[in-house]
N, C-alpha and C positions, 0 to 999 in steps of 0.2 A: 354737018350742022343740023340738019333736018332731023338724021335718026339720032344726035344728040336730044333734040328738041321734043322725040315721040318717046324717048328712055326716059326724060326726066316727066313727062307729064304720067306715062302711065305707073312711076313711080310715087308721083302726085296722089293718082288715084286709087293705087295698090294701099296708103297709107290712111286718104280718106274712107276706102272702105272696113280695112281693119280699127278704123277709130270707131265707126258707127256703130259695126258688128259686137265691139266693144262695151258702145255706149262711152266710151272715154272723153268724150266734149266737155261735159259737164265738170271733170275735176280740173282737166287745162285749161275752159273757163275760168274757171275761180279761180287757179292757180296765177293766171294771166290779169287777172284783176287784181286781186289782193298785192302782187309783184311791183303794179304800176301803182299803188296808192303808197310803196315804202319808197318806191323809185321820185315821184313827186315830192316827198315830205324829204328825203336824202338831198338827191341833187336839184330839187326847186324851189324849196322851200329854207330849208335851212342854211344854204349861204346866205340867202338876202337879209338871214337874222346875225347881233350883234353879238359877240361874245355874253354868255349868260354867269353869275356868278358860280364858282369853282366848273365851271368849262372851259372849249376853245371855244373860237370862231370855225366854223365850219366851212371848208372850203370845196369847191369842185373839182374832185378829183376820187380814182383808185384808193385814197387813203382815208377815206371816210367811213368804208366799211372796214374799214381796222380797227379796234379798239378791244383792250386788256388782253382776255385771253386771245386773241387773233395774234398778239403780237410772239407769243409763247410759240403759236403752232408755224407761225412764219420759221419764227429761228428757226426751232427744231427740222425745218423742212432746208433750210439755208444750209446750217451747220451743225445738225445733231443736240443732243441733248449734253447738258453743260456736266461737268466734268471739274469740281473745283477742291483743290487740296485733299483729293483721293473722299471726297462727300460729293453723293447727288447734289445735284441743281433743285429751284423748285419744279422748272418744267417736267420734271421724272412725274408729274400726279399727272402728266395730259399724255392717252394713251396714244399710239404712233400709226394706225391707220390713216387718220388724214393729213397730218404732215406730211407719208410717205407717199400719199398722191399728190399732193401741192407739188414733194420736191421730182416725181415723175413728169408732171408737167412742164415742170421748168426745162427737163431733160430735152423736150422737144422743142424748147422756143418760146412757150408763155409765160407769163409775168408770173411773179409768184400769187401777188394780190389777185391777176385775172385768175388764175390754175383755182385758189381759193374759192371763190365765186360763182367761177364756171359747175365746178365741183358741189358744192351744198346746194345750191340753186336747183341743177339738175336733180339732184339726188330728193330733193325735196319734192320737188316733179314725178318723179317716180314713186315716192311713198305715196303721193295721192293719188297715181293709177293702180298700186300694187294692193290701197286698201279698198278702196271703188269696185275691184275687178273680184275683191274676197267675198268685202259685207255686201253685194246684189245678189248673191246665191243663199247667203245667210239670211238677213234682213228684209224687211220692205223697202223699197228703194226709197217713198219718205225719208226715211228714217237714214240711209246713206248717204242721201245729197244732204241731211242737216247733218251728217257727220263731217262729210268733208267741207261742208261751209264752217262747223266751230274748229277743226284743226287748223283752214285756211287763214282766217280770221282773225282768228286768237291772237290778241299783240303780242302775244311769244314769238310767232311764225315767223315775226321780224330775225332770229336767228337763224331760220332756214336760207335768211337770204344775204345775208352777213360770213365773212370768215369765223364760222364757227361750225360747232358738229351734229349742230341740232336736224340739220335735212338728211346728212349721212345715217346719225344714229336710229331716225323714226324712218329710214328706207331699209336697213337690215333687220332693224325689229321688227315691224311688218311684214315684209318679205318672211322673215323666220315665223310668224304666228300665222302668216298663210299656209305654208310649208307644211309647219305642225298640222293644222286643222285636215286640208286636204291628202292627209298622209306622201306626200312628198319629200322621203326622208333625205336623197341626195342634195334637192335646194336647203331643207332643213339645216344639212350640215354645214353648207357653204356661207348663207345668210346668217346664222348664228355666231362663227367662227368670226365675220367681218363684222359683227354685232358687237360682242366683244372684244374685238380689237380696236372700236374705239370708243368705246365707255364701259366704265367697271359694272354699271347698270344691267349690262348686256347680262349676268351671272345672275339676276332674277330671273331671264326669259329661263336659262337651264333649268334652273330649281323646279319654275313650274312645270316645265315638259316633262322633269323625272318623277313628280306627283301625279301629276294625269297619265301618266303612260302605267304607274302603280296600280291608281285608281280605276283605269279602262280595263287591267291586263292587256298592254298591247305588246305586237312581238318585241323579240331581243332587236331587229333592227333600229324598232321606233327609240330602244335605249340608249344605244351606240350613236344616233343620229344625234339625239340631245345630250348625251354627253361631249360629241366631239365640238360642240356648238360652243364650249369653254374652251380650247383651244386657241381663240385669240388673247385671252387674259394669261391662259399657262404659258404661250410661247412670250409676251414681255415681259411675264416674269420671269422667265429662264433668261430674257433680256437684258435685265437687272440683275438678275447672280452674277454675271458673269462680268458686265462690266460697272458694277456698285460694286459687288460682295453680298446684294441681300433679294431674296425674289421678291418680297413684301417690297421695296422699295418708295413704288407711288402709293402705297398706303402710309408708310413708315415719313415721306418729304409731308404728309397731310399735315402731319401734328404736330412737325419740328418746324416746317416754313412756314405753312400753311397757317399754323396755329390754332390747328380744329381740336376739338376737346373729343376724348374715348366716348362713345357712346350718345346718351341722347343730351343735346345743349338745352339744359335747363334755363339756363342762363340766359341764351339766345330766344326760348319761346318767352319767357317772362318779359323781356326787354320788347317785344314784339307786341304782346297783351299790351303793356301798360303805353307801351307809343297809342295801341288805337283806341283805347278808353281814356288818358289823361293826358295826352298828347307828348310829344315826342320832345317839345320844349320844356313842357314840366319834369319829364324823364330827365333830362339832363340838368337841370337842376337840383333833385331829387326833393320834390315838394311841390304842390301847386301853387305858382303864381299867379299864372293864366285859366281861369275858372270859367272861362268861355267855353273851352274844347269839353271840358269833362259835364257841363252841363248841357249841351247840346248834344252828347253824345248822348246823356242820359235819358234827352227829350227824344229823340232819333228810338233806343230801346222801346220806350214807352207805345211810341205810337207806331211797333212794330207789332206789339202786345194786343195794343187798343184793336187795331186792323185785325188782327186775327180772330178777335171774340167778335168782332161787329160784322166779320165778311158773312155769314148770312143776312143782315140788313140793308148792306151795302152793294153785296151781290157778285160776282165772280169778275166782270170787266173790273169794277171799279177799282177792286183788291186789288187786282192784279196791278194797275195804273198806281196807286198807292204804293205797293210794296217795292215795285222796279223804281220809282221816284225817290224813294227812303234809302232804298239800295244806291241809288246815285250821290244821294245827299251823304252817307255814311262814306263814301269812296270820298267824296271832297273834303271829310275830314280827316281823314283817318291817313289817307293815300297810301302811298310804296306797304307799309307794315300789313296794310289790310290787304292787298293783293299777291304779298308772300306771303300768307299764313290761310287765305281761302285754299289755296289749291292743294293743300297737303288734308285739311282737317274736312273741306268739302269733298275734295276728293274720295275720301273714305265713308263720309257718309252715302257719298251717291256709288261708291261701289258696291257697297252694303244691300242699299235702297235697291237696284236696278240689277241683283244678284244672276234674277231668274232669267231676266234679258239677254246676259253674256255666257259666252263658251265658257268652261271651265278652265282651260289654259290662258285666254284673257285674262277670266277675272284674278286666276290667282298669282297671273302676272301684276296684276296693276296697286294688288295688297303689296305681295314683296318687294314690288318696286319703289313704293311709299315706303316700306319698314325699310328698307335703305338708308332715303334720304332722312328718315328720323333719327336715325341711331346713326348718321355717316360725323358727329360731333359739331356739327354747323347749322346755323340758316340761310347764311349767304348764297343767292341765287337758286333757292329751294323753286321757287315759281316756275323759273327756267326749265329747271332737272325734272319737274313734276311734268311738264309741258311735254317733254320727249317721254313719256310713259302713256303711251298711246290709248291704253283702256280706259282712260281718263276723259280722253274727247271722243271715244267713242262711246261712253255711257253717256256725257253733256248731250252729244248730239238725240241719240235715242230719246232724252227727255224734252228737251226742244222739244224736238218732232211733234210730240203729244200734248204741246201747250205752242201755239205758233205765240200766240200774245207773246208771252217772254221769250219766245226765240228772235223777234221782231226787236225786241228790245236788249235783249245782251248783243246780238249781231250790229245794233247802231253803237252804244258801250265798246265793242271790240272795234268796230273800227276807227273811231274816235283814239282809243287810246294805241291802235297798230298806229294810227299816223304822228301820236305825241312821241310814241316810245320812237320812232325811227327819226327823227326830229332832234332827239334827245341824244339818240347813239350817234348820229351825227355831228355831235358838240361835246362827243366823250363825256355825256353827264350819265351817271349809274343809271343801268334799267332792269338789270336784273342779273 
């Protein structure tokens, strides 16, 4: 018992010193807080609430963090992908890496719902020491802990901790754009491969590794490395030949079930504009009845205008106090339309804007990974997909850093809404 008692302490401290050596406190911090503010709003908060209109009642249990697509990657992890009068299923569009650990999981004994959990959770743990451990060689460390405080934060993160593939997807990604940087082409390969095997997304990280390996002249290895990094998309589409008939298959179920349109959803951005300028109720009417929304939004533009010609009179606090207040008041009207359509249209400016800041394979991951979701024929859950495109919060973060004012104030904003949106997904009501 004794020398059980001296193996498990000095393994204590074998652990505490590779975290320090590390520096790793700091992401398991936040990772450990941000966790317990979705775990209060999940199981403490939203049972004691009453069924809300078009939700449930949210109860205390494993099946609370289930909802929509969780329920797709359960099947699939149960009993495969559906199989109906010689046609795909819809689930053919959700790629099969994390099904295929849920249902390894279960192999051993754990619930499917825990295997899920266990799984994104952890993996989301991991991206935030795999990116910590990158950008402190890269960057100022400033500027690292405000990164991983806006990806911690972010009430997207709420999918890292949910049956879904948002911690798997941002832990292969990063891992792969570590790889890349550090020229470690055998992790390269392996983190890319599991990258795209479970998001079609993963096929921007290749593109960009074959432009900068162009761009650098780096050897034939660094080629083969990011080529074979598509290997998780080629082998389920060989997955799909053989038992569909077609390798395109999860692209081919987008347009047929899914009912996403070819190319870029005009339709969908238009419909998006006009919810956050004339409100979402006059939209469905197609007219304005309600002249409230569209003239307060108009007052909202104005005195976004006014503040900007008068911030030298006014002076840099004050702006700033003003602009993040306006920016509040415009999310209270606007809601869901305006927080799927920043992250795609801000996103690009601030890629743009903060060029010189990021590595070359970064940034020119975080373009093509936006031109994805543009041209992928949808909006739905664009916030989400944008959120798992890591250049995105690590360019946020970088500019935080260099204005704490508005980092003080979108970090109260993010948390505020990690604890509606997990409240929310707790009563099966849309969050993204």
């Amino acid at each position: 018992m004794d020398q059980l008692s001296i193996g498990r302490n000095e393994y204590i401290m074998f652990l505490n010193n590779y975290f320090q050596k590390k520096n790793l406190f700091y992401p398991f911090k936040i990772w450990l807080l941000t966790r317990t503010i979705i775990l209060v709003a999940i199981l403490g908060i939203a049972p004691l609430l009453s069924a809300p209109h078009g939700g449930v009642e949210a109860k205390f249990g494993w099946e609370v963090f289930s909802a929509w697509d969780s329920n797709f990657y359960l099947k699939i992890a149960s009993s495969g992908y559906e199989y109906i009068d010689g046609n795909a299923g819809a689930d053919s569009a959700f790629f099969p890496l994390f099904p295929l650990l849920i249902h390894l999981g279960t192999r051993i004994g754990i619930q499917p719902e825990i295997a899920g959990l266990i799984i994104n959770n952890l993996s989301f743990l991991i991206a935030l020491f795999l990116l910590y451990d990158w950008l402190k060689d890269e960057l100022k460390i400033k500027e690292v802990k405000w990164i991983i405080l806006v990806l911690a934060f972010s009430p997207l993160s709420l999918f890292g901790s949910v049956i879904y593939t948002e911690g798997l997807f941002l832990c292969f990604s990063i891992g792969a754009l570590r790889a890349f940087q550090k020229q470690q082409y055998i992790a390269l390969s392996i983190f890319g491969f599991l990258a795209t095997a479970t998001r079609i997304t993963g096929l921007a990280l290749v593109i960009a590794f074959l432009i900068v390996c162009w761009q650098k002249k780096l050897s034939l290895v660094a080629y083969i490395s990011s080529l074979t990094a598509s290997l998780g998309v080629i082998f389920y589409g060989f997955f799909c030949w053989l038992k569909f008939g077609n390798f395109f298959t999860f692209i081919q179920v987008q347009h047929e079930i899914w009912e996403r349109k070819k190319g870029f959803d005009w339709q969908g951005w238009e419909k998006m504009f006009m919810q956050i300028i004339i409100g979402s109720y006059n939209y469905k009417e197609g007219k304005i009845v309600d002249w409230l929304h569209p003239l307060v939004f108009i007052l909202i533009v104005l005195l976004f205008i006014s503040t900007h010609f008068l911030s030298n009179k006014l002076g840099k606090i004050k702006t700033d106090y003003i602009l993040c207040f306006l920016c509040f008041g415009l999310w209270l009207l606007a809601g869901d339309p305006l927080l799927n359509t920043i992250p795609i249209i801000g996103g690009i400016y601030l890629l743009y804007y903060l060029r010189f800041s990021l590595d070359k394979a970064t940034l020119i991951y975080g373009f093509l990974g936006l031109g994805l979701l543009l041209t992928s024929g949808g909006t739905i859950s664009l916030n989400r997909l944008a959120y798992g495109i890591v250049p995105l919060s690590i360019a946020l973060g970088i500019l935080l850093s260099r204005n704490h004012r508005w980092g003080y104030c979108v970090m109260a904003f993010f948390t505020l809404l990690l604890f509606l949106f997990s409240i929310r997904f707790a009563q099966e009501l849309w969050v993204a």
